[in-house]
N, C-alpha and C positions, 0 to 999 in steps of 0.2 A: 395483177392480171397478166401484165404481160412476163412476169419468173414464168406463172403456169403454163403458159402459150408455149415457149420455149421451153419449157419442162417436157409436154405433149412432142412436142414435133424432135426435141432430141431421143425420144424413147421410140418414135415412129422410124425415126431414120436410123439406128441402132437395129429395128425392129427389120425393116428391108436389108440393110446391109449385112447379118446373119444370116437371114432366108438366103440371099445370092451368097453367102459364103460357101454354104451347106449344098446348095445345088449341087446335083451328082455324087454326095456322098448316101452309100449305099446304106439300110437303115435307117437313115437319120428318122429320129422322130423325139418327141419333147420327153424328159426327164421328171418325174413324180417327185420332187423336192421338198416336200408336205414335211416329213421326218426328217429331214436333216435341217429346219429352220429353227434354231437355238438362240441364246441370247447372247450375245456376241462374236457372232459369224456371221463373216462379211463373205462373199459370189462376189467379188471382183475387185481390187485394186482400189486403196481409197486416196485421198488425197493425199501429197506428198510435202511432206514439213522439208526438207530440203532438194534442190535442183540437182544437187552431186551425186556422183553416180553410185550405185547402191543395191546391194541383193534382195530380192523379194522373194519370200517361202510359198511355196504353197503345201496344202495337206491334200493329197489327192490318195480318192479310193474307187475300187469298181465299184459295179451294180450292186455284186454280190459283197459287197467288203464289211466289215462291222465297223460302224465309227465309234471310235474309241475316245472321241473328241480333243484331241492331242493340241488342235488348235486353240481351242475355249478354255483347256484346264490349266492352264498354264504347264505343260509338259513341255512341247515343245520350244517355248519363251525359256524352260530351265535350262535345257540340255543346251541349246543354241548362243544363250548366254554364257555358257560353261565353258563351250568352244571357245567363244572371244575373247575371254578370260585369260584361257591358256593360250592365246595366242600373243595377247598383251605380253604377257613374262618372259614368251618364250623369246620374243620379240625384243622386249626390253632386254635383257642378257646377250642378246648376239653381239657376236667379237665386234661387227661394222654399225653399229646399231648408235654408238655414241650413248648409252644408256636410256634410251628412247623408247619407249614399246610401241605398237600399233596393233589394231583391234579393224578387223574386215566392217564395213559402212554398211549396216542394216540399214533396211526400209520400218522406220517407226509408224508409228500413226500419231494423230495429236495429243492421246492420254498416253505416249508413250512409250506404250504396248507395241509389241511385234505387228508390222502389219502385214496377216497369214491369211492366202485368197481359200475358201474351201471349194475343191473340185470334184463332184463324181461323176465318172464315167456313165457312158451308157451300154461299154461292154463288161462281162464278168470276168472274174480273175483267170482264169483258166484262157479266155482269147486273147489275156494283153500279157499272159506269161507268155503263152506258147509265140506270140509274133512279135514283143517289142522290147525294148530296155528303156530305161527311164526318162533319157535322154529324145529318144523319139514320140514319144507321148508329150514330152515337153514342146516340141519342137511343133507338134499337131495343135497344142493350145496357141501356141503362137503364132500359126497362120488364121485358126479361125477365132480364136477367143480372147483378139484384140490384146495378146502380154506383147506385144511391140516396142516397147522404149527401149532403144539403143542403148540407152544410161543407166541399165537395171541388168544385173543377170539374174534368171530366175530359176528358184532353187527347190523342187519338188520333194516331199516327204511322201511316199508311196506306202500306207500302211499297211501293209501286205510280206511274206517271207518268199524269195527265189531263192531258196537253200544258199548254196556258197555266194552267190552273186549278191556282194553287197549296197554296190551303190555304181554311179558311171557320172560322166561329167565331162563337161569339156566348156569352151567360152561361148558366155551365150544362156546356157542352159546346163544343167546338171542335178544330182539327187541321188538318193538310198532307200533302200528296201528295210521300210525299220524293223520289221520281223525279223530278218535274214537270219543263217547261222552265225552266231558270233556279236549278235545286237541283243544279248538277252541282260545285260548289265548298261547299269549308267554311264560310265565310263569306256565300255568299247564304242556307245552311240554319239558319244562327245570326238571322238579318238575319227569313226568314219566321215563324219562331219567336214571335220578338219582335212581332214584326207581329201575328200571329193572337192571341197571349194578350194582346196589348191591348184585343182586343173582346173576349175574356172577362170584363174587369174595367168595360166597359159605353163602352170608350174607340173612337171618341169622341162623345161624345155631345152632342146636337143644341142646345146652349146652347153650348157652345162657338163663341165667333164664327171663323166660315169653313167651319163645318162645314153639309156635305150627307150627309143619309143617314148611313154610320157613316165616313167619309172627309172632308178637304177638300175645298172644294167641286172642285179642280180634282186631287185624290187626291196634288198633288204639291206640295202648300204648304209651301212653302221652301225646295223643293229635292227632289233623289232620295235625299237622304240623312237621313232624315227616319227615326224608328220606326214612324211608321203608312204611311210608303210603303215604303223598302229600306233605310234605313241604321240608323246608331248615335247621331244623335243624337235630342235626344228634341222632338218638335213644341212650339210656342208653345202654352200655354194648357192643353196635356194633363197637365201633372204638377201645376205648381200656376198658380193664376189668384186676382184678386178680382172674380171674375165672381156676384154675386149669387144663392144659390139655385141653383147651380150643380157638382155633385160636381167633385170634380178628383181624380188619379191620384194622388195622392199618401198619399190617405185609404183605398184599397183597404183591406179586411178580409183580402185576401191578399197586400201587403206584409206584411212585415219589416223593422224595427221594426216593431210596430203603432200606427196614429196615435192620439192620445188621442182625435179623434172620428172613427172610422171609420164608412165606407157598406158598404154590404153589396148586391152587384149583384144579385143573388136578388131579395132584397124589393123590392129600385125594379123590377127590370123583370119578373120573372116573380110575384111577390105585387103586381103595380101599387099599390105603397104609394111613394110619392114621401117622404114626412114631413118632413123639413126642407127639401127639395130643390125649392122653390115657385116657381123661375124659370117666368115666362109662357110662354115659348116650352113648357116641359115641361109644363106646365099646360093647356094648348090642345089640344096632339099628344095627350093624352091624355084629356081631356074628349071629343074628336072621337073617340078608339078604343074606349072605351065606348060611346057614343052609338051607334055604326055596327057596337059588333060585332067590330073591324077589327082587330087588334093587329098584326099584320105587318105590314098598309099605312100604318098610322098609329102607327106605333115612334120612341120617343125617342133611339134607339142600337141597338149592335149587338142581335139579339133575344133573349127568352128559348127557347133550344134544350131545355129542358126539357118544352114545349111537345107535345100528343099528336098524334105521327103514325101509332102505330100502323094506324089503318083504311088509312092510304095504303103502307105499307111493311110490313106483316105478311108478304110475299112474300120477307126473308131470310133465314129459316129460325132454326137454332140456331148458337151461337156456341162449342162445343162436345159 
């Protein structure tokens, strides 16, 4: 009797604190979810088999979108898996690696299985092409639709095509346009995957020599087959380096293993706490983004997507 009491009253108060979320957004109104209730698709974040920090998927589509159910079929559990895969080898092989691989910390659930929130919109494709990128949809579920844990970066699959625009990403929040030009094979959507949750983990960031912006400076350093451009191997200097004051991929807080002195992409870039990481170059960029105000235009790496955009994007309604 009293689980159910406290069953009631956490759905009650869930039930008001969504109302006051949604306050002042324009349209909002409830979501027909009739057709998209399948048999194993989970509307919200389930329990977590470990406390370590870890990416959570979602499969998000508009009003208008066809669900292709990439969550349920096991597609997305392939492709994703495929990714970690090749990141293990690529991982294991690096010159600094000590023969070692490491594979980015999914969020499981207890049979296992990926654990993949399903999201639809309550605008149509056409409103959230013409006004947003992935990263900002992401960033609206996470003021109103409770993806909050600091210990998670959450990681969108938008089933839909924005022609060349493949995917966006930064710490925090990040994702791809599985449609896009260039995701029509298994192996390019394994290949953007990898690409995108590299900026998640702050990669690559602007002490790294070659680097412009969150890319080489010519986006194609060393080749096309490269992790932060299209392929499987993994770029000079981004896993590990003796670059001074300098993070390298290797130390993620969301690998596995974990390193014995791990970074945490959070606090360098969205806490703008640098702490050990006192390379000049990051020192400057950052001095200058306080000083002016400025953190987007004066960013050491990909950004923090945690970041408020609510007043500019309040216009997509509820997410159920």
């Amino acid at each position: 009797m009293f689980k159910f009491l406290s069953l009631i009253l956490i759905v009650f108060l869930f039930s008001i604190s969504n109302s006051l979320s949604a306050k002042g957004i324009k349209d909002f109104e409830k979501i027909d979810l009739s057709k998209d209730q399948k048999s194993g698709r989970f509307f919200e974040d389930q329990p977590d088999i470990t406390d370590e920090h870890q990416i959570h998927f979602i499969y998000l589509l508009p009003s208008d979108g066809e669900d292709r159910e990439l969550d349920i079929n096991g597609k997305m559990q392939d492709i994703l898996e495929k990714a970690n895969n090749a990141m293990l080898e690529a991982t294991k092989v690096n010159k600094g690696s000590g023969g070692e691989g490491k594979k980015f910390r999914y969020d499981y659930r207890e049979d296992g299985k990926l654990d993949i929130t399903f999201i639809r919109t309550s605008k149509n494709w056409k409103e959230l092409q013409d006004n947003s990128v992935n990263t900002q949809m992401g960033h609206y579920f996470h003021q109103f639709g409770g993806f909050t844990n600091k210990k998670k970066t959450y990681f969108l699959w938008t089933d839909m095509n924005k022609g060349k625009h493949g995917g966006d990403a930064g710490v925090g929040i990040g994702g791809i346009f599985v449609r896009s030009n260039g995701h029509n094979n298994e192996e390019r959507l394994t290949q953007i995957n990898i690409h995108e949750l590299f900026h998640t983990q702050l990669m690559g960031i602007r002490c790294i020599k070659g680097m412009k912006k969150i890319h080489y400076s010519d986006h194609y350093n060393g080749g096309t087959d490269h992790m932060l451009s299209v392929g499987f191997k993994l770029n000079r200097n981004l896993y590990t380096h003796d670059i001074e004051g300098c993070p390298q991929l290797i130390d993620s807080v969301y690998l596995t293993p974990t390193s014995k002195d791990p970074y945490n992409p959070y606090e360098i870039m969205c806490e703008r706490n640098l702490g050990k990481y006192t390379h000049p170059k990051l020192v400057k960029i950052m001095s200058k983004a306080e000083k002016s105000n400025k953190w987007y235009k004066n960013r050491i790496g990909p950004t923090c997507n945690w970041r408020n955009w609510t007043n500019k994007f309040d216009w997509f309604g509820p997410m159920n």
